[in-house]
DRENBA-377261 format. One record per residue (C-alpha): residue in three letters; x, y, z. Coordinates in steps of 0.1 Angstrom, whole numbers. Example, Ala and Ser with C-alpha at 12.3 -4.5 7.8 and 13.67 -1.06 7.14 Angstrom:
DRENBA-377261
- rest, c1, c2, c3
- ala, 123, -45, 78;
- ser, 137, -11, 71;
//
This chain:
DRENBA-377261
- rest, c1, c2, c3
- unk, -365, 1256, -502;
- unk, -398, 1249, -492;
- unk, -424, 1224, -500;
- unk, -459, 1214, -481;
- unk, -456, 1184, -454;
- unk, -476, 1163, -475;
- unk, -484, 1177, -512;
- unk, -526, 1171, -524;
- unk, -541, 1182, -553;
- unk, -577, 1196, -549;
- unk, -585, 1173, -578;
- unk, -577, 1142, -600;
- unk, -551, 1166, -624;
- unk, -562, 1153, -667;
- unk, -527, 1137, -681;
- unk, -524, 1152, -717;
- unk, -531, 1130, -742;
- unk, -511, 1141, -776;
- unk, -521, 1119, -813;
- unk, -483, 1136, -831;
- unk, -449, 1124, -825;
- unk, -428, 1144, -804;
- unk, -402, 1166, -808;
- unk, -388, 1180, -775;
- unk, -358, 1192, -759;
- unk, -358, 1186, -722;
- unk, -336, 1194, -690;
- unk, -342, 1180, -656;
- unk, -330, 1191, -624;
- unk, -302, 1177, -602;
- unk, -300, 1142, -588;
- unk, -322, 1134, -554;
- unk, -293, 1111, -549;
- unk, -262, 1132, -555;
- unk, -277, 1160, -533;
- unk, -288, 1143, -506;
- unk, -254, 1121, -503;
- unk, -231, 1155, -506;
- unk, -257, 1171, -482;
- unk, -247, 1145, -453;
- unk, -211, 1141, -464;
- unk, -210, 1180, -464;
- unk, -230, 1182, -424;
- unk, -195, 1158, -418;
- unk, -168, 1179, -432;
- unk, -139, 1197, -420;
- unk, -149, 1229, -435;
- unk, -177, 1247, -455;
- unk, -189, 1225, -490;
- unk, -209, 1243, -517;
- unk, -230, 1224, -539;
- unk, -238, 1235, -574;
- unk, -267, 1231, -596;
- unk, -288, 1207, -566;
- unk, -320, 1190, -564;
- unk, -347, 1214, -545;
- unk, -373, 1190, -537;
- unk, -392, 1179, -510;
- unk, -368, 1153, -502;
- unk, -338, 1177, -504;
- unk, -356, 1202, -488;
- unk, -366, 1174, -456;
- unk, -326, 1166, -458;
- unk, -318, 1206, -455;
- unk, -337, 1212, -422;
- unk, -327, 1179, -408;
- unk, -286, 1188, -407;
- unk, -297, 1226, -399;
- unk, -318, 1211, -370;
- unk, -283, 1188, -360;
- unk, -264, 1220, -361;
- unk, -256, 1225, -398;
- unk, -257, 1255, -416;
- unk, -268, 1257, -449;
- unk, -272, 1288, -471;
- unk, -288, 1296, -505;
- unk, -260, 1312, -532;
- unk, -270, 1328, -559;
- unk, -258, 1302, -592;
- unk, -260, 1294, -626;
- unk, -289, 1262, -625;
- unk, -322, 1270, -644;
- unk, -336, 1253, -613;
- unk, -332, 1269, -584;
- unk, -297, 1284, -560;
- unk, -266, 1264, -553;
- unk, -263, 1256, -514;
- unk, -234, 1261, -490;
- unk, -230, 1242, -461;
- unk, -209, 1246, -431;
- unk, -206, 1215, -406;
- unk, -230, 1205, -375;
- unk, -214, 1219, -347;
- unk, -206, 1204, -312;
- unk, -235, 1212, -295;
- unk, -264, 1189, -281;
- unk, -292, 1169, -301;
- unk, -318, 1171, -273;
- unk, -353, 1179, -278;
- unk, -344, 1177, -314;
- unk, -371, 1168, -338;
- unk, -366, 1154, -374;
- unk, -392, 1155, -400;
- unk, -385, 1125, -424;
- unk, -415, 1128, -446;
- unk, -416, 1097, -471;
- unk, -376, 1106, -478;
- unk, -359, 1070, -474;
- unk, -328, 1090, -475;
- unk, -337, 1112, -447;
- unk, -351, 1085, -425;
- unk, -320, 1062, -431;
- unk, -293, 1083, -438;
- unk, -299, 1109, -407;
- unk, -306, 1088, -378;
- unk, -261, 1076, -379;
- unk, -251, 1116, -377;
- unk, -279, 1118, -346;
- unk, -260, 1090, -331;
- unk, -230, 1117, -337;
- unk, -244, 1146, -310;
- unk, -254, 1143, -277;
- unk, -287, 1136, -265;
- unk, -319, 1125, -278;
- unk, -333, 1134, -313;
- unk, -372, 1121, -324;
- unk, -375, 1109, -362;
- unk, -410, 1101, -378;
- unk, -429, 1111, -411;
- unk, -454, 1108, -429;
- unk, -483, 1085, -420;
- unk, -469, 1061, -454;
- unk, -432, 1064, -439;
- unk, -442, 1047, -408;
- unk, -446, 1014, -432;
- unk, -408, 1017, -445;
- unk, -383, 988, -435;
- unk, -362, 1005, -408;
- unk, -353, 975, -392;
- unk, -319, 971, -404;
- unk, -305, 1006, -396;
- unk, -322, 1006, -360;
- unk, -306, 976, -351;
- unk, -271, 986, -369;
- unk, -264, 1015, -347;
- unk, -279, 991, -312;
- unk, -251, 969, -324;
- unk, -225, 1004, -326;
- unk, -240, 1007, -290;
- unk, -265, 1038, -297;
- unk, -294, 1042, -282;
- unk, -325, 1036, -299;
- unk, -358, 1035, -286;
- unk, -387, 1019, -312;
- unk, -413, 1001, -285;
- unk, -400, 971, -305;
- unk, -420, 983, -339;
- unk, -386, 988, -366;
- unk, -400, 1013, -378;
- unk, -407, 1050, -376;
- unk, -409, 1066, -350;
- unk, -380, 1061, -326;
- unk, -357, 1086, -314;
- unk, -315, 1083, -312;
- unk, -304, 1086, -277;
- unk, -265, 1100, -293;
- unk, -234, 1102, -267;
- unk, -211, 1123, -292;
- unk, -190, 1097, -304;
- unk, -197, 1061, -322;
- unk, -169, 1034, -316;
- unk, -173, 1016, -356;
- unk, -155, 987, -359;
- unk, -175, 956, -374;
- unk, -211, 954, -379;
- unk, -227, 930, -400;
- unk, -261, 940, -412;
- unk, -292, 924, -436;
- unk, -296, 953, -462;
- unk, -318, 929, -486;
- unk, -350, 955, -478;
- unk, -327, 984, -495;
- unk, -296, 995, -506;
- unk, -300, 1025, -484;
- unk, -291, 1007, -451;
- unk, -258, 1002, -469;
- unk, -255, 1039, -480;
- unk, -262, 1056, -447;
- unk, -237, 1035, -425;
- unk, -206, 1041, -451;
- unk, -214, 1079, -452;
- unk, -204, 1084, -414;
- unk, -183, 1056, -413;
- unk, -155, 1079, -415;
- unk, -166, 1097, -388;
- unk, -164, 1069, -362;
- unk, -138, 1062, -336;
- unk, -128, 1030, -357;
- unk, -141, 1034, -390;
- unk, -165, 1011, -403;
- unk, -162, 970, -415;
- unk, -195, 966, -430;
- unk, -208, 930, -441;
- unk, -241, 923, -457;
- unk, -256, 892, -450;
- unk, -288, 892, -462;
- unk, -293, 866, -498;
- unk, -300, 896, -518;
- unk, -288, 931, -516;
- unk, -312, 954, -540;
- unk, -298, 990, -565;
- unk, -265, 981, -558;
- unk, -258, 1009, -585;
- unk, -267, 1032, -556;
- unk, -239, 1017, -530;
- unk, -216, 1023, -556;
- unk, -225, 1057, -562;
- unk, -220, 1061, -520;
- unk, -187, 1042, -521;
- unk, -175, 1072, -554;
- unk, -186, 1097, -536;
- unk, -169, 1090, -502;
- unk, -133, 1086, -520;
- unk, -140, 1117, -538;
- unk, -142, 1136, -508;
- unk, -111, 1118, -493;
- unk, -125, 1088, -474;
- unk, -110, 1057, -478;
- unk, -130, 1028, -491;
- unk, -123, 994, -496;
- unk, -151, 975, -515;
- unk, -129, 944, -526;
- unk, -145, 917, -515;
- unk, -181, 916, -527;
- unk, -210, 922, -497;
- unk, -180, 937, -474;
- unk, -172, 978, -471;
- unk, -145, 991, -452;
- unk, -142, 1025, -441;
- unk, -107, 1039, -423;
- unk, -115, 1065, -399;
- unk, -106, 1099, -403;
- unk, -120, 1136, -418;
- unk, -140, 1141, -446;
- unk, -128, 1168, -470;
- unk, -151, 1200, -473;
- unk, -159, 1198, -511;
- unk, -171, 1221, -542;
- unk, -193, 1195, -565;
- unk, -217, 1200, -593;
- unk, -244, 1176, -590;
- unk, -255, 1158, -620;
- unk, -294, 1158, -638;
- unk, -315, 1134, -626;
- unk, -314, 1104, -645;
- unk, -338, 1084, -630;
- unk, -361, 1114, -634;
- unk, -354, 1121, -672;
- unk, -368, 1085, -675;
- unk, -408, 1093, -681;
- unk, -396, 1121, -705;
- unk, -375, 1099, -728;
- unk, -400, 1069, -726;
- unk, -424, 1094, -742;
- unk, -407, 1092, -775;
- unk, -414, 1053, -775;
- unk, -452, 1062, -765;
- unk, -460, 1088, -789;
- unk, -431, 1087, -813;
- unk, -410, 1112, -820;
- unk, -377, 1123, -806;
- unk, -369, 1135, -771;
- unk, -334, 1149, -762;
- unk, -320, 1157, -729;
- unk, -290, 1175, -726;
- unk, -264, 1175, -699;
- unk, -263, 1137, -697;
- unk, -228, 1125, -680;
- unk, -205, 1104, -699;
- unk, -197, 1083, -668;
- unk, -221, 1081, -639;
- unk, -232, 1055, -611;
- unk, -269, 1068, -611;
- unk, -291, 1040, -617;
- unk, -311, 1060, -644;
- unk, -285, 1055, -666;
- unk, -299, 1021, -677;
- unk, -328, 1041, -694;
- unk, -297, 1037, -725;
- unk, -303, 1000, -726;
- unk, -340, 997, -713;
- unk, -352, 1019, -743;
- unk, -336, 1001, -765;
- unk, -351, 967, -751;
- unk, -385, 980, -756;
- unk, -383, 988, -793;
- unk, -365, 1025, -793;
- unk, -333, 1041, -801;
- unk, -310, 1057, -778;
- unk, -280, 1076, -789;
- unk, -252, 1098, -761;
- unk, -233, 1125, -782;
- unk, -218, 1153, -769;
- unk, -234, 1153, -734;
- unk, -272, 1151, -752;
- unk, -290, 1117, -748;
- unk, -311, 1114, -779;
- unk, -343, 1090, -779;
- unk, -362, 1084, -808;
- unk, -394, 1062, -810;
- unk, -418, 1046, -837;
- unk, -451, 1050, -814;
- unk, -446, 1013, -811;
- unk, -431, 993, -775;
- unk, -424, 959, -782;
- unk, -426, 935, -747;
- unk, -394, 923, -726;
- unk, -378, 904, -702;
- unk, -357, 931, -682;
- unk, -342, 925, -647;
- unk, -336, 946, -613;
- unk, -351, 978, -630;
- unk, -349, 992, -595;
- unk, -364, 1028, -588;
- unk, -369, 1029, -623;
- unk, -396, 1002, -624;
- unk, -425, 1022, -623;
- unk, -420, 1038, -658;
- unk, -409, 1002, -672;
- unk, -443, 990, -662;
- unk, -464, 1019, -677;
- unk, -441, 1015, -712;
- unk, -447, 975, -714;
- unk, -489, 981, -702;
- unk, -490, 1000, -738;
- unk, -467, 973, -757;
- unk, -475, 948, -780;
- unk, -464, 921, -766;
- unk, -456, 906, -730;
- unk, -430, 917, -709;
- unk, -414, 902, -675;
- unk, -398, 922, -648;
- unk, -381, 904, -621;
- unk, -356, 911, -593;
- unk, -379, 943, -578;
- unk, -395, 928, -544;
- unk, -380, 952, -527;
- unk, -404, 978, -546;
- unk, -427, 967, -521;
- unk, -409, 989, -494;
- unk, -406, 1016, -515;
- unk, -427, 1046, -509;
- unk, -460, 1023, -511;
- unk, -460, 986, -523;
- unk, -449, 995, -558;
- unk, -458, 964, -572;
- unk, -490, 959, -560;
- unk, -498, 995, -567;
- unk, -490, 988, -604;
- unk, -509, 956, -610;
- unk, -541, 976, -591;
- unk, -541, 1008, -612;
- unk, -531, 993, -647;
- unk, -554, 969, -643;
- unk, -580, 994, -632;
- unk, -575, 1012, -668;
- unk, -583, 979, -684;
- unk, -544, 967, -683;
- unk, -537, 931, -671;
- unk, -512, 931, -646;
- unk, -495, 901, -626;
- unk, -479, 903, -594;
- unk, -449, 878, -591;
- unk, -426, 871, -558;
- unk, -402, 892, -573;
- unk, -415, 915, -601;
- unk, -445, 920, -628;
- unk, -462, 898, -657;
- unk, -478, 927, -681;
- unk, -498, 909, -709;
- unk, -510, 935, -736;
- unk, -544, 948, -732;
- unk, -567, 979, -746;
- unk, -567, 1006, -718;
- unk, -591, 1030, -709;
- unk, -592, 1063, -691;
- unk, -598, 1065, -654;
- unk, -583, 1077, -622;
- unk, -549, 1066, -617;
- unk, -541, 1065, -576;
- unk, -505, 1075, -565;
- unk, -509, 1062, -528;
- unk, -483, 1095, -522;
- unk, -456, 1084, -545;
- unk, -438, 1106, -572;
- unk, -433, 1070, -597;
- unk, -465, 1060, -594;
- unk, -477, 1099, -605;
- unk, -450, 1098, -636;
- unk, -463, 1066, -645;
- unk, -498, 1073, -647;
- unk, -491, 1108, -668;
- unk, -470, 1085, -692;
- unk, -504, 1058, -697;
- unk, -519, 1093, -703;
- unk, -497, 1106, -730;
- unk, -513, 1075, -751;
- unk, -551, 1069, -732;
- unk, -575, 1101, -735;
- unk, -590, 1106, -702;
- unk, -568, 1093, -676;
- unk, -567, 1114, -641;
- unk, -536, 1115, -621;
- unk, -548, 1116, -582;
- unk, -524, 1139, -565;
- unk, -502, 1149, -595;
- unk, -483, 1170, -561;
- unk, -468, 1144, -548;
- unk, -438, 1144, -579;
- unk, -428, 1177, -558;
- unk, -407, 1150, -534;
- unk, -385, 1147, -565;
- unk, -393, 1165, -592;
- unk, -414, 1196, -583;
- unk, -415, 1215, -619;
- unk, -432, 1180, -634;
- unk, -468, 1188, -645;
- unk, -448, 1220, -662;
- unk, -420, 1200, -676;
- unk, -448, 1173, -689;
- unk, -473, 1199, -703;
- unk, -442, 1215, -723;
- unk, -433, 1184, -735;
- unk, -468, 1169, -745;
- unk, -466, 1204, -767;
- unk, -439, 1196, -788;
- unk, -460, 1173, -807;
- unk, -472, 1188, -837;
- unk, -489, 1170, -865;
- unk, -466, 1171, -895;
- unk, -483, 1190, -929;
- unk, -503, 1172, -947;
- unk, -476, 1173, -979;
- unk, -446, 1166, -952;
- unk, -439, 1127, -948;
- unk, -431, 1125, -913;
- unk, -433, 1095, -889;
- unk, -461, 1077, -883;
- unk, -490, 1092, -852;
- unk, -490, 1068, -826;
- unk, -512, 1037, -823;
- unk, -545, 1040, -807;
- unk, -535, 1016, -775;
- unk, -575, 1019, -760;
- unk, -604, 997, -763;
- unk, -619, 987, -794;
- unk, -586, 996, -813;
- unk, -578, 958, -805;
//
């Protein structure tokens, strides 16, 4: 499980372009998510955990030597995922934090989720990242565990880095915390909860609290290792003290990453199916079943397979909290007939980069015309061009530039690398894919090529 500290690409990488509808079968790997939630829950446990069919990633792979450097062990099993070994992980031990360093990258999971197990050991462990991390709200979780009574030393900045001055033990009790930057500061308090002296009483209250999908995917995964949750009153969390059950999980695909593979069918036309989709699920990229719909497609869930089936033409909408998956919404409704509205994604703007800004600058840069709202996007249809589409080091701005490449001819992803943090196998995923389409024969009725979206075809 290794990946570069900060993926490059020599050169802009040329998005393929395909003029056929598609016809494509596609798997992803596991959820960045589910792996790095079982990872923590699993560093926690009362015995060894194995997880089956993960993520390996950057992210995951920042997450792995984080809990090894806390005193985890985690080991690489031969299994039965077409993406890489299942993991097995015994428990941090006992021993001290100090002099420990912690690589956080630009993994929000590893930057929030790591710094309460820290606060777990004894003595002093340093977080910071890459240079883009050190712009992430950390606020919230820095001045959580100062209210637990840890240690934390920022010189004031909430932010990466700081360092976790841990005494072994965290008393819990009620803590009352502003999570409206991200879900996450939710997420990473609930997953040691358990863990300290009291448990955890957890109020949000901020005015708005962002991917709640993603709490709820903490709060399922906490009772299915044998935590006790109660979530019944909305913006409160409480978590009774006590162990955490050493698990054996299989981690589900990726859904928010299957999202720029099954937009393509809306983009070129054509069908794309991905198999292994879960019948229940709290991942967020589950919405892609009523998003793709909204923007002119079909989207059928049969037997584990989610089948989506486009014309080659996106028709405009008004779609809400789109979360994480925002980025792909945006490149789908640039190439659409008619206008679209997101709203409720502010919090975008602490993503990785400024997610919305970085949109409304390189659509509009390929000829697109782009607002920037307080909380979301105005996309008004426009004839694109080719270009180079900046990334600014995050994996959704890369996917959405190689989809607004699957329709514009000669559109250059900068730093196609950086989808490694999530999605590693991407440019080889995408290149298969963009293959499948094949003009039918001339004799063959098939469906219709897909609309020339670029200038002059206004």
């Amino acid at each position: 499980m290794s990946f570069p500290a900060n993926p490059q690409t020599v050169s802009p990488w040329p998005a393929p372009r395909v003029s056929a509808p598609l016809d494509a079968d596609v798997r992803v790997p596991g959820s960045k998510s589910l792996t790095n939630r079982y990872l923590v829950l699993a560093a926690l446990a009362d015995g060894p955990s194995m997880l089956r069919a993960p993520l390996h990633s950057r992210d995951t792979a920042l997450m792995v030597q984080s809990l090894r450097a806390l005193g985890a062990t985690v080991t690489e099993i031969d299994g039965d995922g077409a993406f890489g070994p299942d993991l097995e992980i015994r428990p941090m031990d006992s021993g001290s934090a100090s002099g420990t360093g912690i690589d956080c990258g630009l993994a929000g999971t590893v930057m929030r989720f790591v710094p309460p197990l820290a606060a777990l050991k004894t003595g002093s462990t340093d977080f910071d990242g890459d240079p883009h991390a050190r712009q992430r709200p950390m606020a919230a979780i820095i001045d959580a565990l100062r209210a637990l009574g840890v240690t934390v030393h920022d010189d004031g900045r909430g932010a990466l880095p700081f360092s976790v001055a841990g005494t072994g033990e965290v008393a819990g009790g009620r803590l009352e915390i502003d999570a409206g930057a991200s879900s996450q500061f939710v997420s990473a308090l609930l997953l040691a909860g358990a863990r300290f002296r009291d448990g955890l009483h957890l109020v949000h209250v901020g005015s708005t609290l962002p991917s709640r999908e993603h709490i709820a995917m903490t709060v399922q995964v906490l009772r299915g290792v044998g935590v006790q949750v109660d979530d019944s009153v909305p913006n409160e969390w409480r978590v009774a003290p006590g162990h955490i059950r050493a698990f054996d999980v299989a981690i589900e695909p990726d859904l928010s990453n299957a999202g720029p593979f099954l937009a393509a069918a809306l983009v070129a036309g054509g069908t794309v199916r991905l198999a292994g989709w879960p019948e229940h699920t709290t991942q967020v990229g589950d919405r892609w079943r009523s998003i793709l719909p909204a923007l002119g497609g079909t989207a059928t869930l049969s037997q584990g397979t989610l089948t989506v089936t486009g014309s080659g033409r996106i028709t405009g909408a008004q779609l809400a909290d789109t979360s994480e998956l925002a980025p792909t919404v945006a490149a789908l409704c640039a190439l659409a007939d008619s206008p679209s509205t997101l709203t409720g994604i502010a919090h975008l703007r602490g993503h990785e980069t400024d997610r919305l800004a970085a949109l409304v600058t390189e659509i509009n840069r390929l000829g697109g015309n782009v607002e920037e709202t307080e909380d979301g996007l105005i996309i008004h249809p426009a004839p694109l061009h080719g270009g180079v589409f900046e990334t600014y080091a995050d994996h959704r701005m890369a996917t959405a530039g190689a989809l607004i490449g699957l329709a514009v001819p000669g559109v250059l992803v900068q730093d196609i690398g950086t989808t490694a943090k999530t999605l590693p196998e991407f440019p080889q995923l995408w290149r298969e894919l963009a293959a499948t389409a094949q003009p039918p024969a001339a004799a063959e009725p098939g469906p219709a090529a897909a609309p020339d979206r670029t200038e002059g075809a206004r």
